[in-house]
DSSP file (Angstrom, degrees, kcal/mol; ACC not computed):
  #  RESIDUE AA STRUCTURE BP1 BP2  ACC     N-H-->O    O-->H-N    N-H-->O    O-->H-N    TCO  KAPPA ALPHA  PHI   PSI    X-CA   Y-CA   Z-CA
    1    1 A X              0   0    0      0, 0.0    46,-3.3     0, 0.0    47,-0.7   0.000 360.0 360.0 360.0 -46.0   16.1   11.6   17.7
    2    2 A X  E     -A   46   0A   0     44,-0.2     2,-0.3    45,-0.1    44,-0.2  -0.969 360.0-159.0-143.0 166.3   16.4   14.2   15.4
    3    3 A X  E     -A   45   0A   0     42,-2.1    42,-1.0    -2,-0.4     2,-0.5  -0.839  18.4-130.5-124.8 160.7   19.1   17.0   14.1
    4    4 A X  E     -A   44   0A   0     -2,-0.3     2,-0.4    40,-0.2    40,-0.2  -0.961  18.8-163.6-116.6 145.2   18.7   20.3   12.2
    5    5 A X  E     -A   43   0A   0     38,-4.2    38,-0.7    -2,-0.5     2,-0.2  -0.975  10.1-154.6-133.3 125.7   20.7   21.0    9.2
    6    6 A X  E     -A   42   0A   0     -2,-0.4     2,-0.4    36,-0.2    36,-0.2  -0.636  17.0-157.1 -71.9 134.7   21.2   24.6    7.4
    7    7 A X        -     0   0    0     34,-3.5     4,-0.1    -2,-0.2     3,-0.1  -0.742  34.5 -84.2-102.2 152.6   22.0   24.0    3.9
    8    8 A X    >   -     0   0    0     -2,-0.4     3,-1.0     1,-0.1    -1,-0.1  -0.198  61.1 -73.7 -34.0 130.8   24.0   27.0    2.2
    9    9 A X  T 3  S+     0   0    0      1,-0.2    -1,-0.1    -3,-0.0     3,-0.1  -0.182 122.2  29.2 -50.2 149.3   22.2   29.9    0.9
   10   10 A X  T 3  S+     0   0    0      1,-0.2     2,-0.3    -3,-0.1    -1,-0.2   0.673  88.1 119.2  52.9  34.4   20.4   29.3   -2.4
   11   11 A X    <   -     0   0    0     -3,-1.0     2,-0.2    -4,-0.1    -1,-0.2  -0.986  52.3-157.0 -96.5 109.8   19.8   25.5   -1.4
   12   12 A X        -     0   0    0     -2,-0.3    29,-0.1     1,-0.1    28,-0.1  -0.702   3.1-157.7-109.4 144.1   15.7   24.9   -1.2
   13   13 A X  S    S+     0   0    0     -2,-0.2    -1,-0.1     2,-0.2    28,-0.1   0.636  92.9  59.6-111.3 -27.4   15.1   21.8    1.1
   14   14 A X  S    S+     0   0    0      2,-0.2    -1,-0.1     1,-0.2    15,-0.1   0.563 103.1  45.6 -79.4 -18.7   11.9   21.5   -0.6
   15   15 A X  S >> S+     0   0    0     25,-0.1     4,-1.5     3,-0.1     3,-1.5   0.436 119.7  41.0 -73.2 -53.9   13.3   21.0   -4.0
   16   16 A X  T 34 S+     0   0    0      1,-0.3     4,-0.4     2,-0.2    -2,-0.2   0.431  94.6  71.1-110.4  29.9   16.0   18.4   -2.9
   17   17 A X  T 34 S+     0   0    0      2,-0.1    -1,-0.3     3,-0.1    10,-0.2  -0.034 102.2  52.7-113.8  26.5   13.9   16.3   -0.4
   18   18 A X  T <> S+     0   0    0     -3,-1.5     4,-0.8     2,-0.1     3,-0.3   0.450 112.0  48.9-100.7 -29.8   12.2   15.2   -4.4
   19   19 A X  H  X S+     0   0    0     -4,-1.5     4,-0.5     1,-0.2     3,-0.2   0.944 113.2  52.1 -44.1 -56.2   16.1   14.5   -5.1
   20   20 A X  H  4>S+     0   0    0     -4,-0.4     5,-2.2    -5,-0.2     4,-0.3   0.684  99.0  52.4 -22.9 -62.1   15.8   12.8   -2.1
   21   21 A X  H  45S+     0   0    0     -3,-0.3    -1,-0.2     2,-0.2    -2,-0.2   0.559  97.9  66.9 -87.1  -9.6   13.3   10.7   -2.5
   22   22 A X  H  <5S+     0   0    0     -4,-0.8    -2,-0.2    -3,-0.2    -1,-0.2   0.548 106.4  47.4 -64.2 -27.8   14.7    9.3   -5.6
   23   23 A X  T  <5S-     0   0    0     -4,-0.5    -2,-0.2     2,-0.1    -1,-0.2   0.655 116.5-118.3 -61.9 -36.9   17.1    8.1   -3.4
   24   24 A X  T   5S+     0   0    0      1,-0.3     2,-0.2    -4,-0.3    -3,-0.2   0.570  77.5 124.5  56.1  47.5   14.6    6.7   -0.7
   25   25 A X      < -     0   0    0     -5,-2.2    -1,-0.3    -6,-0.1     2,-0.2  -0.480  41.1-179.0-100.8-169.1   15.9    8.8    1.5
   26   26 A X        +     0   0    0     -2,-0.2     2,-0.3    32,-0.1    -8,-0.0  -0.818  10.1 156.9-177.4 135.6   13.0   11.2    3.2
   27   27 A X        -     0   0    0     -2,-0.2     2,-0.5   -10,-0.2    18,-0.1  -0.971  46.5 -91.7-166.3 161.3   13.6   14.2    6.0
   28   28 A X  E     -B   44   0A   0     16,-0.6    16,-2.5    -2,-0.3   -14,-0.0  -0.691  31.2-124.4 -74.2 111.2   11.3   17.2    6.8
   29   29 A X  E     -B   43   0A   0     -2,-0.5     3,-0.2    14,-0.2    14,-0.2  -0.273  20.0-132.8 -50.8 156.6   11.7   20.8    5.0
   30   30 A X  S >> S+     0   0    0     12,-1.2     3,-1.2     9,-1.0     4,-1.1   0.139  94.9  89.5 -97.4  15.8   12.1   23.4    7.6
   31   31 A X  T 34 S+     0   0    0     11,-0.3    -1,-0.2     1,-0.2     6,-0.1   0.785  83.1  67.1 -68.5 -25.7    9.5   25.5    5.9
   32   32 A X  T 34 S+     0   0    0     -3,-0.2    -1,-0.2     1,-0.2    -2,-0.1   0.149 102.2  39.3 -47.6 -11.9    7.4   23.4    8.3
   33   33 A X  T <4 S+     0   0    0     -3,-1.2    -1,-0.2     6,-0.0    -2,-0.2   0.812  95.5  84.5-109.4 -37.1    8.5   24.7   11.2
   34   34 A X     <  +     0   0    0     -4,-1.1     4,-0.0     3,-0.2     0, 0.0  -0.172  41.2 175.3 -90.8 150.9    8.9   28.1   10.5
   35   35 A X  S    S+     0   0    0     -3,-0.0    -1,-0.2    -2,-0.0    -2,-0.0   0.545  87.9  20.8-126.3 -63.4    5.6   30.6   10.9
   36   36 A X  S    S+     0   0    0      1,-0.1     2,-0.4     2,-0.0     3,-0.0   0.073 116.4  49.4-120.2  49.7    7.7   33.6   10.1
   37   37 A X  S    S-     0   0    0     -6,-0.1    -3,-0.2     1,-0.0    -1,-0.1  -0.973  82.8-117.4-158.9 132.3   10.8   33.3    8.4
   38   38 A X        -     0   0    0     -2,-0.4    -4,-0.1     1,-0.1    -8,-0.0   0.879  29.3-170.9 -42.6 -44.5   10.9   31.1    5.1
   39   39 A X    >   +     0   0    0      1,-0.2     3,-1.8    -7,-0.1    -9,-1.0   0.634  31.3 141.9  25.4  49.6   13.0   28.6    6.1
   40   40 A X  T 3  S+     0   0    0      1,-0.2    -1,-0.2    -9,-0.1   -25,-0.1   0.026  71.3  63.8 -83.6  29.8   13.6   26.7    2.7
   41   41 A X  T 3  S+     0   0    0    -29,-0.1   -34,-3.5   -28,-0.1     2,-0.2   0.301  88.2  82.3-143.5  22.3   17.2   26.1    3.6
   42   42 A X  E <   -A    6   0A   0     -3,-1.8   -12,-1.2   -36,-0.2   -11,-0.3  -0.633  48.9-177.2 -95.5 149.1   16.5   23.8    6.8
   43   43 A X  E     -AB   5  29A   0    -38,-0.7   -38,-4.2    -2,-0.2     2,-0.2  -0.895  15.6-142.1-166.5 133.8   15.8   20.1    6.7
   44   44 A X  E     -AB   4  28A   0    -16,-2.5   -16,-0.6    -2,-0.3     2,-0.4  -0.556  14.7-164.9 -79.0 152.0   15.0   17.6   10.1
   45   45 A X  E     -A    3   0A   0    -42,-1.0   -42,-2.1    -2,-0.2     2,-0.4  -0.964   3.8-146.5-140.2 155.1   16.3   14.9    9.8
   46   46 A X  E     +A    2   0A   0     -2,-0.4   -44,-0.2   -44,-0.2    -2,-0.0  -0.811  19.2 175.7-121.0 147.4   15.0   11.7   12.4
   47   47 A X    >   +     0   0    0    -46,-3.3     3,-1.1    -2,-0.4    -1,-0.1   0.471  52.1 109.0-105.8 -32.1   17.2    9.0   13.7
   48   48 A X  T 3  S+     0   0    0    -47,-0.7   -46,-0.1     1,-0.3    -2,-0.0   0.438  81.8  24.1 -27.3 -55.1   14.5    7.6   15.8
   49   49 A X  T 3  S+     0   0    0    -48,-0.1     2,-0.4     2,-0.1    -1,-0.3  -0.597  94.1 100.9-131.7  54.0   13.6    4.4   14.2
   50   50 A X    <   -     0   0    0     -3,-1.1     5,-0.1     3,-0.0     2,-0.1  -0.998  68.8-117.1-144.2 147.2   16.6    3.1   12.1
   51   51 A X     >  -     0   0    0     -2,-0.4     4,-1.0     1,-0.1    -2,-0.1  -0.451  46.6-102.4 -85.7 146.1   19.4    0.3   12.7
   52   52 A X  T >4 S+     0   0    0      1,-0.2     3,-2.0     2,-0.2    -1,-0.1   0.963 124.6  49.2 -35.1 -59.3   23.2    2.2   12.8
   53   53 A X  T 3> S+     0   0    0      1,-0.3     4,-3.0     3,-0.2     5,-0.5   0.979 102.4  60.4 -60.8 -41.1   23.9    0.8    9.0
   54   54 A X  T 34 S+     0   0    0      2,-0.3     2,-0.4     3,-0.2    -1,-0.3   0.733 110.0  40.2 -67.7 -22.3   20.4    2.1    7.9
   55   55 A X  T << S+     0   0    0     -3,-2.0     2,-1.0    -4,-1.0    -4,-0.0  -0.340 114.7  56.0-104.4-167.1   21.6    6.2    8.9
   56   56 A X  T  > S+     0   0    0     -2,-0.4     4,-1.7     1,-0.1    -2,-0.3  -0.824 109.3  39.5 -32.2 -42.2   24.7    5.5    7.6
   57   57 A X  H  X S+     0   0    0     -4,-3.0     4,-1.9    -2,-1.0    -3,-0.2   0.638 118.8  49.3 -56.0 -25.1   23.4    4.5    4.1
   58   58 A X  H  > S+     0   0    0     -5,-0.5     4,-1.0     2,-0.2     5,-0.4   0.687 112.0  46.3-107.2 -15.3   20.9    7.2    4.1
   59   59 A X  H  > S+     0   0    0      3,-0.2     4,-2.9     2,-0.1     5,-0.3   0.908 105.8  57.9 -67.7 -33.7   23.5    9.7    5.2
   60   60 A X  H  X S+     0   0    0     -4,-1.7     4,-1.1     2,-0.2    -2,-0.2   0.981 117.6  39.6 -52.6 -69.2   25.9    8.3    2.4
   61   61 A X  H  X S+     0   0    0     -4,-1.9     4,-0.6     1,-0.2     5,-0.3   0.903 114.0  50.6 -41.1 -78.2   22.5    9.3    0.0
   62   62 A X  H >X>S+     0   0    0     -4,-1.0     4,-4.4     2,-0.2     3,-2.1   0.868 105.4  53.2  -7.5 -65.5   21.6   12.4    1.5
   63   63 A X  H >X5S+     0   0    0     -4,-2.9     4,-3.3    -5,-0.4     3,-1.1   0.884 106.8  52.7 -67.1 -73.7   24.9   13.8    1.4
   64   64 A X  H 3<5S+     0   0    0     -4,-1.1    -1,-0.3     1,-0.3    -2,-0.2   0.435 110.6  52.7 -36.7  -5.5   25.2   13.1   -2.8
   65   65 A X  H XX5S+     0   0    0     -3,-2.1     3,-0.8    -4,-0.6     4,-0.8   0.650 110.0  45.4 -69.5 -43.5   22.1   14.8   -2.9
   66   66 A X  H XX5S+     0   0    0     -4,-4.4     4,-3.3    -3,-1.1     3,-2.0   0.988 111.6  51.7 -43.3 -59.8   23.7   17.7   -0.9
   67   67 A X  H 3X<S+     0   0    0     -4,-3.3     4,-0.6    -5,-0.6    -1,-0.2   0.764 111.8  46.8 -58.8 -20.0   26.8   17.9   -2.9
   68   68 A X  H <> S+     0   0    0     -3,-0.8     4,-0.6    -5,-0.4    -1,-0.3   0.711 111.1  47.1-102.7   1.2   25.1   18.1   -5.9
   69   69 A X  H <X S+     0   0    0     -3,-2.0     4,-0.8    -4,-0.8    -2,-0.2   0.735 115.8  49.1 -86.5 -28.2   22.7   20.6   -4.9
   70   70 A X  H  X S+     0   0    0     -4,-3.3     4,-2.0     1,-0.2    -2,-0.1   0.727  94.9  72.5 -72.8 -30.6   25.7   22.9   -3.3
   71   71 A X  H  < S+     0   0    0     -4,-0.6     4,-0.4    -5,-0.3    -1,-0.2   0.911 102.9  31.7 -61.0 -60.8   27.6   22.7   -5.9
   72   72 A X  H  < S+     0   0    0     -4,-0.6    -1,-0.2     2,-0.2    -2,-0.2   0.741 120.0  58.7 -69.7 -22.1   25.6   25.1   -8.5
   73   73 A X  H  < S+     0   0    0     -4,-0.8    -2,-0.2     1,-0.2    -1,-0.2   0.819 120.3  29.7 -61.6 -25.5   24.4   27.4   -5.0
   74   74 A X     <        0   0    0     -4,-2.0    -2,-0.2     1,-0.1    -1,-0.2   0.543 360.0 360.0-111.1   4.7   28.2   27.9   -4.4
   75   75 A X              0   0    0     -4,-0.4    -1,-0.1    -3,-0.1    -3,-0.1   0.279 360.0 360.0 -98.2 360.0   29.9   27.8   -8.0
């Protein structure tokens, strides 16, 4: 139902899930989980309630949000 993903350091999940949603894509910062650790570089993402093509199309977004967000954290 759902997966966790670590983004690279100096990625904020809270900052690119408004990239995100610009897409219409939508997943959960993991600052939300976390009580004592920051955890601005986590993001849930749920499967639960979507037809196969519909997480494939939203990974296809998602990820071209990733790539462009990784790109200046890792350059």
């Amino acid at each position: 139902m759902f997966l966790w993903v670590t983004c690279p350091e100096g990625v904020n999940t809270n900052e690119l899930m408004l990239k995100a949603m610009e897409r219409k894509v939508l997943f959960v910062p993991g600052q939300d989980f976390f009580s004592n650790e920051p955890g601005q570089r986590y993001m849930r993402l749920n499967f639960s309630n979507a037809s196969g093509e519909q997480i494939r199309e939203g990974i296809r977004r998602l990820a071209d949000v990733c790539k462009a967000a990784v790109q200046p954290a890792i350059g």
